[in-house]
C-alpha positions in Angstrom: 40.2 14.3 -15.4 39.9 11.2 -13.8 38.6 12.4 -10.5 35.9 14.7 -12.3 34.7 11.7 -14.3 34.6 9.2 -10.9 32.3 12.2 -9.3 30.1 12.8 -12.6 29.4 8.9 -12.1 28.5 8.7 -8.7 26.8 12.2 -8.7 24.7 10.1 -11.8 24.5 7.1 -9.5 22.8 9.1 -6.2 20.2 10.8 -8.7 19.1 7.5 -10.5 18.6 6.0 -6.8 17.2 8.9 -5.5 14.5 9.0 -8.8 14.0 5.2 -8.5 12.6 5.7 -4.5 10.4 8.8 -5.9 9.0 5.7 -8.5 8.0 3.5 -5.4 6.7 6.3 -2.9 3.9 4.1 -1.8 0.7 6.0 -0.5 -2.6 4.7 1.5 -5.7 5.3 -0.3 -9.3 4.8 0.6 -12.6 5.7 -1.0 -14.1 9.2 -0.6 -16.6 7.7 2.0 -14.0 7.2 4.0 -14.2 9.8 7.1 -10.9 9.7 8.6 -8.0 11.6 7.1 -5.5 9.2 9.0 -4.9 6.3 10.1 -2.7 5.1 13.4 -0.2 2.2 12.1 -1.0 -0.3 14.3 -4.6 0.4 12.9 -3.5 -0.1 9.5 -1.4 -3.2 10.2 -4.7 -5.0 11.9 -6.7 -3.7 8.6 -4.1 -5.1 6.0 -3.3 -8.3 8.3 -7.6 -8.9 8.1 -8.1 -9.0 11.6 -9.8 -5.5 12.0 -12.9 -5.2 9.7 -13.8 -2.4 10.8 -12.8 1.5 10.4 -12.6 3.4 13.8 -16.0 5.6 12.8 -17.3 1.8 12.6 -17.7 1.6 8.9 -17.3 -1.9 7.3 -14.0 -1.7 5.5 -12.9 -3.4 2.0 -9.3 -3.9 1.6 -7.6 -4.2 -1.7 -4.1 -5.4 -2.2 -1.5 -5.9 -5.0 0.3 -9.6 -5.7 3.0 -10.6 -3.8 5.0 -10.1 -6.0 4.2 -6.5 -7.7 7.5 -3.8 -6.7 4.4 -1.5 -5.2 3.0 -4.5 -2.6 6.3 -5.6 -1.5 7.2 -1.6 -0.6 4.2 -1.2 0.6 4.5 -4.5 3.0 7.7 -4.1 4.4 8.7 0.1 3.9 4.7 1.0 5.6 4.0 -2.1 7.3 7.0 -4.0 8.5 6.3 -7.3 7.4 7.5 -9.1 4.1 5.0 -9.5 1.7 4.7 -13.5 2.3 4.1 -13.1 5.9 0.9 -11.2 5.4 0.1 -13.9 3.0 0.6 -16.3 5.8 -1.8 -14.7 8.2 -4.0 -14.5 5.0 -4.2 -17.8 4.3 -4.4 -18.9 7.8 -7.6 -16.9 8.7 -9.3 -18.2 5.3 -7.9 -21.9 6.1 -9.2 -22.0 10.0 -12.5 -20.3 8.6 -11.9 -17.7 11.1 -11.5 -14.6 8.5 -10.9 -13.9 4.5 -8.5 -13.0 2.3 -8.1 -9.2 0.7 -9.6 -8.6 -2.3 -6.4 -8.5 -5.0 -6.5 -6.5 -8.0 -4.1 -7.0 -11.1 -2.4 -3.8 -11.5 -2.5 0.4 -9.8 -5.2 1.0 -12.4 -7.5 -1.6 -11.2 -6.4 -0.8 -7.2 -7.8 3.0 -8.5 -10.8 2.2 -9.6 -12.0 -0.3 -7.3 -11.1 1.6 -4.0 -13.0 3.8 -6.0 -15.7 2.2 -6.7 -16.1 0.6 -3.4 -17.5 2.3 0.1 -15.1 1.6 2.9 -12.3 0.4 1.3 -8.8 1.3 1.3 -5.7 0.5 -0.5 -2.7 1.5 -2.0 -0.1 2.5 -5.1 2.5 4.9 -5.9 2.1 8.6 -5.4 2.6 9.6 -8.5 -0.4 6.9 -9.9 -2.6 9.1 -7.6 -6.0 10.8 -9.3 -8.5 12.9 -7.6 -11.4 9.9 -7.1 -9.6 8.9 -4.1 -8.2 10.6 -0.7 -5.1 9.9 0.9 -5.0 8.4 4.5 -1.9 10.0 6.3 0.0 7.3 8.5 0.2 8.4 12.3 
């Protein structure tokens, strides 16, 4: 009895994990002007990190972010991009500080990230897969 109730628990354990990293599955988003379907990584690093303003058709890009500190930034940060979520701050603040760049534009909350990505020409963003609607595509990750 024991041993059926241990597995029942941890059998309850893996599928609340598992549904928890469904929650977070962060996506890449970008307005429907947007030309490319995907993007390489180390192009989408230099976009997030502001030192690429550019899309490689050539189109001007916007990017929109979360705050630091919402769950669907810092996955986004570290699980897609590799960095913690202060360390792109960092490089943010550094650009703005040496006048040498500017900052993303941040939105409050998914709802706001969805409309003004789409809303916006050229821009790209993010939020969790299952927040996705049909006014934006999604950029695959090469």
């Amino acid at each position: 009895m024991r041993r059926m109730l241990t597995g029942g628990l941890l059998l309850l354990a893996l599928f609340s994990f598992s549904s928890r990293g469904d929650e977070l599955a962060v996506i890449v988003i970008a307005n429907r002007t947007v030309q490319q379907s995907s993007l390489p990584l180390e192009t989408l690093r230099a976009i997030f990190a502001m030192r690429q303003r550019t899309l490689p058709d050539g189109q001007a890009v916007h990017v929109f972010v979360l705050p630091d500190d919402h769950p669907v930034h810092e996955e986004f940060s570290k699980k897609i991009l590799g960095v913690y979520p202060h360390q792109l701050r960092l490089a943010w603040d550094r650009a703005v500080f040496s006048g040498t760049g500017q900052a993303p534009n941040e939105v409050e909350d998914e709802a706001e990230m969805l409309e003004s990505v789409a809303s916006t020409p050229g821009s790209i963003g993010y939020i969790k897969q299952s927040s996705l609607n049909d006014q934006v595509r999604v950029l695959d990750i090469e």
